[in-house]
DSSP file (Angstrom, degrees, kcal/mol; ACC not computed):
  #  RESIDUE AA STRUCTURE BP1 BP2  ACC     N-H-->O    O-->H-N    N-H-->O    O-->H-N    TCO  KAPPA ALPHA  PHI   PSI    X-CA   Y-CA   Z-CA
    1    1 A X              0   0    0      0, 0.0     2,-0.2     0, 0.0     0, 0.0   0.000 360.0 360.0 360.0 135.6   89.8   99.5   96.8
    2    2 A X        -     0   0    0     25,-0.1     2,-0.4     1,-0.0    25,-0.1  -0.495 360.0-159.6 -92.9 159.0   91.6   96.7   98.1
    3    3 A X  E     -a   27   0A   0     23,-0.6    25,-2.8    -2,-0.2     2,-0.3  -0.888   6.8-171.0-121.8 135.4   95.1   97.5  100.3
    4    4 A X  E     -a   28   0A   0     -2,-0.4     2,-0.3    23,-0.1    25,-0.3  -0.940   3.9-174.6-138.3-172.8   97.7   95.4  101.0
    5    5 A X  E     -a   29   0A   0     23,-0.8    25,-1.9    -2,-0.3     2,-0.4  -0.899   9.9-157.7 175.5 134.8  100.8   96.2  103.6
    6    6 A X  E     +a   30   0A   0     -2,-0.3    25,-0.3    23,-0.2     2,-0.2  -0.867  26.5 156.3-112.7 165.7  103.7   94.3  104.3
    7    7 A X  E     -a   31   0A   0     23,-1.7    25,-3.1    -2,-0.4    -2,-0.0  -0.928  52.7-142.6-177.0 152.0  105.4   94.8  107.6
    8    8 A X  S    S+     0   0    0     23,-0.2    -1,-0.1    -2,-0.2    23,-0.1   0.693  83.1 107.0 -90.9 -52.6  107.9   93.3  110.5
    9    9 A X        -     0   0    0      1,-0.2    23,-0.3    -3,-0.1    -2,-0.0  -0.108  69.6-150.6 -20.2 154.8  105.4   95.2  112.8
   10   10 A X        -     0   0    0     21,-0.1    -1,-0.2    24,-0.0    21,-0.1   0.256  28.6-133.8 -80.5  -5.4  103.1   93.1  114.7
   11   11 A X        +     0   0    0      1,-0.1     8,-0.6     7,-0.0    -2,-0.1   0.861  64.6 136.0  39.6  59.5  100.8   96.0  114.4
   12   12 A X    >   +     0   0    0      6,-0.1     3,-0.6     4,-0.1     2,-0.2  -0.007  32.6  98.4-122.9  16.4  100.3   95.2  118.5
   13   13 A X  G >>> +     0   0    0      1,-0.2     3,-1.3     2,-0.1     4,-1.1  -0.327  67.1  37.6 -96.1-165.5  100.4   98.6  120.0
   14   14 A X  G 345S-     0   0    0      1,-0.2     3,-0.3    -2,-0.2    -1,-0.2   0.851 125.3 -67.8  24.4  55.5   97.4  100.8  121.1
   15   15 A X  G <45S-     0   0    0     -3,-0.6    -1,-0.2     1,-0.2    -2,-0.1   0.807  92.8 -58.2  51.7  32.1   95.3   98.1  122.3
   16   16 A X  T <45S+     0   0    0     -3,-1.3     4,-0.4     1,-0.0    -1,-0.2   0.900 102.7 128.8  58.8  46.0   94.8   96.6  119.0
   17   17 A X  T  X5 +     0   0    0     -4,-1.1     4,-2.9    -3,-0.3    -3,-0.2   0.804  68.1  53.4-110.1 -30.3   93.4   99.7  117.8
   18   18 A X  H  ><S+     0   0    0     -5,-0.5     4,-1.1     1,-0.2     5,-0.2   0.994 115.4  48.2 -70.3 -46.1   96.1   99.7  114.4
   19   19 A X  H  > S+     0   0    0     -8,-0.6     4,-1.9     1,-0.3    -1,-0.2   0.774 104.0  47.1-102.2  15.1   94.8   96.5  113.8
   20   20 A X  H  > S+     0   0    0     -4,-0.4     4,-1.4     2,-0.3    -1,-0.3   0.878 110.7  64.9 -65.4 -52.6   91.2   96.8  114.0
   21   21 A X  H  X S+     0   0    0     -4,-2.9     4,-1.1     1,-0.2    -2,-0.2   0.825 105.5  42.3 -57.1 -35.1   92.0   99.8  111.7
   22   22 A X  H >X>S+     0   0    0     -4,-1.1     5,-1.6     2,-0.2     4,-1.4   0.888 109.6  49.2 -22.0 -69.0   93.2   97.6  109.2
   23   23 A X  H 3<5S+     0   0    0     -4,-1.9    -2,-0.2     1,-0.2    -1,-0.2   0.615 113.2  53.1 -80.5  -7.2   90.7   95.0  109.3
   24   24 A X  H 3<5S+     0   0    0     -4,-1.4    -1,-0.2    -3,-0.1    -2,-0.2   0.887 110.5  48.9 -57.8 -54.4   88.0   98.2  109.1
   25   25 A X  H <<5S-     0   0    0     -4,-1.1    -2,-0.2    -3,-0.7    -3,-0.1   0.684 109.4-134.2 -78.6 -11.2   90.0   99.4  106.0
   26   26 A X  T  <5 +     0   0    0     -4,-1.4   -23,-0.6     1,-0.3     2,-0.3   0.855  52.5 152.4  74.8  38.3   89.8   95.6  104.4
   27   27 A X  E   < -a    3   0A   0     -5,-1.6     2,-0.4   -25,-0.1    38,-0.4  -0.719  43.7-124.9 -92.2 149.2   93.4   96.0  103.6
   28   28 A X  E     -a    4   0A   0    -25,-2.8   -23,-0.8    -2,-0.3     2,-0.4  -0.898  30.2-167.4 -72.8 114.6   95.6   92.6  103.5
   29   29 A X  E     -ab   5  66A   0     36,-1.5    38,-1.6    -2,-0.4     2,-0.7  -0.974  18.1-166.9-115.8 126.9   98.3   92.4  105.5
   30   30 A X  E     -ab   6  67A   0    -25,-1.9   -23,-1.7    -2,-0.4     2,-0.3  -0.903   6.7-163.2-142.4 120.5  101.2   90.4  105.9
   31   31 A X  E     -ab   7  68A   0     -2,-0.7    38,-1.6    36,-0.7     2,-0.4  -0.584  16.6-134.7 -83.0 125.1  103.7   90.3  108.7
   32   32 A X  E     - b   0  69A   0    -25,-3.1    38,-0.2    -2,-0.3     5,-0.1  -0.780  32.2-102.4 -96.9 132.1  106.9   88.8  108.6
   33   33 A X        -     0   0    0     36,-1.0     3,-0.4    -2,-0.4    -1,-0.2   0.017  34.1-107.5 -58.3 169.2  108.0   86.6  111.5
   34   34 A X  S >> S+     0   0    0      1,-0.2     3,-1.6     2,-0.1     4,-0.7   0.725 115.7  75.8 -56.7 -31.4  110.3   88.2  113.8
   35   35 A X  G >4 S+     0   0    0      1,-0.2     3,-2.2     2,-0.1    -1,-0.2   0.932  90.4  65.1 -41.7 -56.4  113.3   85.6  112.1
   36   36 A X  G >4 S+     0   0    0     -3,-0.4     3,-0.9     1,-0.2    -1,-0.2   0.607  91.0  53.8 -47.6 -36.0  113.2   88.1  109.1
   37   37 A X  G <4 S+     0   0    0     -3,-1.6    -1,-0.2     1,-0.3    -2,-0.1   0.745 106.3  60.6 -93.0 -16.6  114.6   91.4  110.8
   38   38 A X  G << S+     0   0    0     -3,-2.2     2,-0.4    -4,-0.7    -1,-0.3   0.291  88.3  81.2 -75.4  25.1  117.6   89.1  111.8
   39   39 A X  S <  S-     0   0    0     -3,-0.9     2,-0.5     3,-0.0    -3,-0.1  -0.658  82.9-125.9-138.6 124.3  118.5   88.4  108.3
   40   40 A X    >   -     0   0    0     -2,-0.4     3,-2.6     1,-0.1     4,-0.5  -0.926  47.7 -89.4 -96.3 146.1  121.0   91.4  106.0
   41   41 A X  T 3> S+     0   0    0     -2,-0.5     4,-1.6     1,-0.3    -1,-0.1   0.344 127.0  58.8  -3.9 -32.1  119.2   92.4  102.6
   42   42 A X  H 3> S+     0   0    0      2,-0.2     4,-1.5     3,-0.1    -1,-0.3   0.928 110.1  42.1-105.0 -34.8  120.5   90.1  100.5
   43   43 A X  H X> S+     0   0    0     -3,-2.6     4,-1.2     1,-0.2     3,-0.6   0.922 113.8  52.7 -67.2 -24.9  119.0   87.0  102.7
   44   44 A X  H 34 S+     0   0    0     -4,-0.5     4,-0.5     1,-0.2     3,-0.4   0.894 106.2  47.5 -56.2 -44.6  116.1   88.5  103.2
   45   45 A X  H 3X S+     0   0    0     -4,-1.6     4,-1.7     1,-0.2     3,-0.3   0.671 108.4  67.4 -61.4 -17.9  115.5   89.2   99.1
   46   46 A X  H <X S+     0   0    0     -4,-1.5     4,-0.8    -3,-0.6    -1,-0.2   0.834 108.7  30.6 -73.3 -52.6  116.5   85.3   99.0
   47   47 A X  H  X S+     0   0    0     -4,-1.2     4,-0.8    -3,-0.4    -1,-0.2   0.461 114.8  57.0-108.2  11.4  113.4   84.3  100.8
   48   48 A X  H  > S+     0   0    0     -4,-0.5     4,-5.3    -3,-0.3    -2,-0.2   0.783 100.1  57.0 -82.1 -56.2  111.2   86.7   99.7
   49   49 A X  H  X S+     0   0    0     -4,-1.7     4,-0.5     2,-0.2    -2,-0.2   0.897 114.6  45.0 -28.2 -48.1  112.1   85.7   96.1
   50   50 A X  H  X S+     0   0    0     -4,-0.8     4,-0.7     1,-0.2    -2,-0.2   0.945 118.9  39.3 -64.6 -47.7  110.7   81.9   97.6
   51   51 A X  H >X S+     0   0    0     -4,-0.8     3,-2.2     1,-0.2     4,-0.9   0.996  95.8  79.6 -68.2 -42.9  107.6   83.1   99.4
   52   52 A X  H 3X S+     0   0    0     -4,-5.3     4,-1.7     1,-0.2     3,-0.5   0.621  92.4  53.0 -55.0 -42.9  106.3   85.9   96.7
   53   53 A X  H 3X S+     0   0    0     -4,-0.5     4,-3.1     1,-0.2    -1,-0.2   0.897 114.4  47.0  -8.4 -71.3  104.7   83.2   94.3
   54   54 A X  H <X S+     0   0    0     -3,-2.2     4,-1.9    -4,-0.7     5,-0.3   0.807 114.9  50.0 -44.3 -37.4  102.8   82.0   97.8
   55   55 A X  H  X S+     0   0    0     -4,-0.9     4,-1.6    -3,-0.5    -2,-0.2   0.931 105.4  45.1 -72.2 -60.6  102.1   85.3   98.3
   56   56 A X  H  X S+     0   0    0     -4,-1.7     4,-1.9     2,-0.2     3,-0.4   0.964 119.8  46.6 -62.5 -73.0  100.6   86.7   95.1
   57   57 A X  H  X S+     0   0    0     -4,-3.1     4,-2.5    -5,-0.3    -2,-0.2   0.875 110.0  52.5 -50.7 -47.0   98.3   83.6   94.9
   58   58 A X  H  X S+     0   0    0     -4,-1.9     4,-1.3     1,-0.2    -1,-0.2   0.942 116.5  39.9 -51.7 -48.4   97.4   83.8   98.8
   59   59 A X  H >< S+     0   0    0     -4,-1.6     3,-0.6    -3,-0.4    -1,-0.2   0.931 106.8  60.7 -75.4 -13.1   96.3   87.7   98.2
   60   60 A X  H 3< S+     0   0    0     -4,-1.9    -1,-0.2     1,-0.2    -2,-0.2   0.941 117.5  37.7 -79.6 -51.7   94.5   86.9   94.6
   61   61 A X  H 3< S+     0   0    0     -4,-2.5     2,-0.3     2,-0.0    -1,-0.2   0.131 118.1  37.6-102.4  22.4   92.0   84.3   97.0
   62   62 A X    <<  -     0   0    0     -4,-1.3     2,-0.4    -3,-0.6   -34,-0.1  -0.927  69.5-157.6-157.8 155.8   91.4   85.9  100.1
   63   63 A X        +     0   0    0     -2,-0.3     2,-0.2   -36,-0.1   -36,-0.1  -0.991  62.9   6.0-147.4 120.4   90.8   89.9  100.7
   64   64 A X  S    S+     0   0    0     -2,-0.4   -36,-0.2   -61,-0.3   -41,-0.1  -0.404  80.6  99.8 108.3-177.7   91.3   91.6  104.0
   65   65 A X  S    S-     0   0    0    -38,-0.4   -36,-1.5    -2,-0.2    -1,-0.2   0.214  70.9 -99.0  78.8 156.3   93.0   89.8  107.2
   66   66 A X  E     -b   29   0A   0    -38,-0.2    16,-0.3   -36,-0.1     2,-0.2  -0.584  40.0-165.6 -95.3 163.6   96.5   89.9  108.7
   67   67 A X  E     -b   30   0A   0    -38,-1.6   -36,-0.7    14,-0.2    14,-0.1  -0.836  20.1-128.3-179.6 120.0   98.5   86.5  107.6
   68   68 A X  E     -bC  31  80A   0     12,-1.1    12,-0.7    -2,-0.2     2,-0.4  -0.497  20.4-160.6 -70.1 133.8  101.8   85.6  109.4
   69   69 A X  E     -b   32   0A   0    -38,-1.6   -36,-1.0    10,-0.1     2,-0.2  -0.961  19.4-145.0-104.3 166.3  104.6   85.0  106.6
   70   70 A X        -     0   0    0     -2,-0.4     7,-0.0     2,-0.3   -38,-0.0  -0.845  14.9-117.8 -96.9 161.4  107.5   82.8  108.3
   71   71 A X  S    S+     0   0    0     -2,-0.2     2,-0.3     2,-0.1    -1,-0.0   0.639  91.7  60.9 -71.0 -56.1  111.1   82.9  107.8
   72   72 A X  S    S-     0   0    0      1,-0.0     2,-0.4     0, 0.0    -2,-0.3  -0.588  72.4-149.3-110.8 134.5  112.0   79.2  106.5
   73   73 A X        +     0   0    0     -2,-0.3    -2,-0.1     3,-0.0     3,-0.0  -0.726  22.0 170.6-113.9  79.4  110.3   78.4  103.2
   74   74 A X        -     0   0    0     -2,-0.4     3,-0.0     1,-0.1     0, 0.0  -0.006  51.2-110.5 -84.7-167.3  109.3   74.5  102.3
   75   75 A X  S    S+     0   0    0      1,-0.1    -1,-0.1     3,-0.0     0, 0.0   0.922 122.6  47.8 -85.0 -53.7  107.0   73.6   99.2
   76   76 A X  S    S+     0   0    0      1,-0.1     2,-0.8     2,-0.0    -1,-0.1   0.349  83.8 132.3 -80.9   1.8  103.8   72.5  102.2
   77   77 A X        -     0   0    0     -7,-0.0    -7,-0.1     1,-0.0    -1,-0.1  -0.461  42.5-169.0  -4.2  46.2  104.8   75.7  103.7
   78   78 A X        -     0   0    0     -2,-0.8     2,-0.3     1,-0.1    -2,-0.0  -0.327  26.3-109.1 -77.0 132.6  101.0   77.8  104.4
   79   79 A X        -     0   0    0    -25,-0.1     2,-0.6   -10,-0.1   -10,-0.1  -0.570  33.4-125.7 -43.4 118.2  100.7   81.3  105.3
   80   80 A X  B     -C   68   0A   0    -12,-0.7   -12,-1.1    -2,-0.3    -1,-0.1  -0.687  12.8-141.4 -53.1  68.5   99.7   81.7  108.7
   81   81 A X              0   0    0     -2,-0.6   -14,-0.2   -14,-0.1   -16,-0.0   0.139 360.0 360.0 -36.0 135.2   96.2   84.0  109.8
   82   82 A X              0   0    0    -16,-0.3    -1,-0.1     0, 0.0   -15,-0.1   0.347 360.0 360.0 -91.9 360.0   96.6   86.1  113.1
């Protein structure tokens, strides 16, 4: 069964041991720059609204991996792998 996770974590504590567990469990996961946690609720649903398209398509063609999203949303705009 595939997983997916969204998160402001970097999932960088315990010697990379969360994210090794991840990439064990084959979940997708997708990390929101640090930009994001400065943002109140209603900009943040603003650019979530932009990315999720990106988003949906990104997880439909690739399964498993962490993938950076960033803050500023252009059209040539690519998810980033970590």
């Amino acid at each position: 069964m595939r997983g997916y996770v969204i998160s402001l974590d970097k999932f960088t504590k315990s010697r990379g041991a969360e994210r090794e567990a991840l990439r064990r469990a084959r979940h997708t996961v997708y990390v929101l720059d640090s930009q994001w946690a400065a943002h109140k609720f209603w900009a943040k649903s603003t650019q979530w609204v932009l990315w999720w398209p990106q988003v949906l398509e990104h997880a439909r063609l690739i399964e498993g991996g962490i993938h950076r999203i960033p803050w500023r949303h252009t059209s040539g705009k690519k998810l980033l792998s970590l």
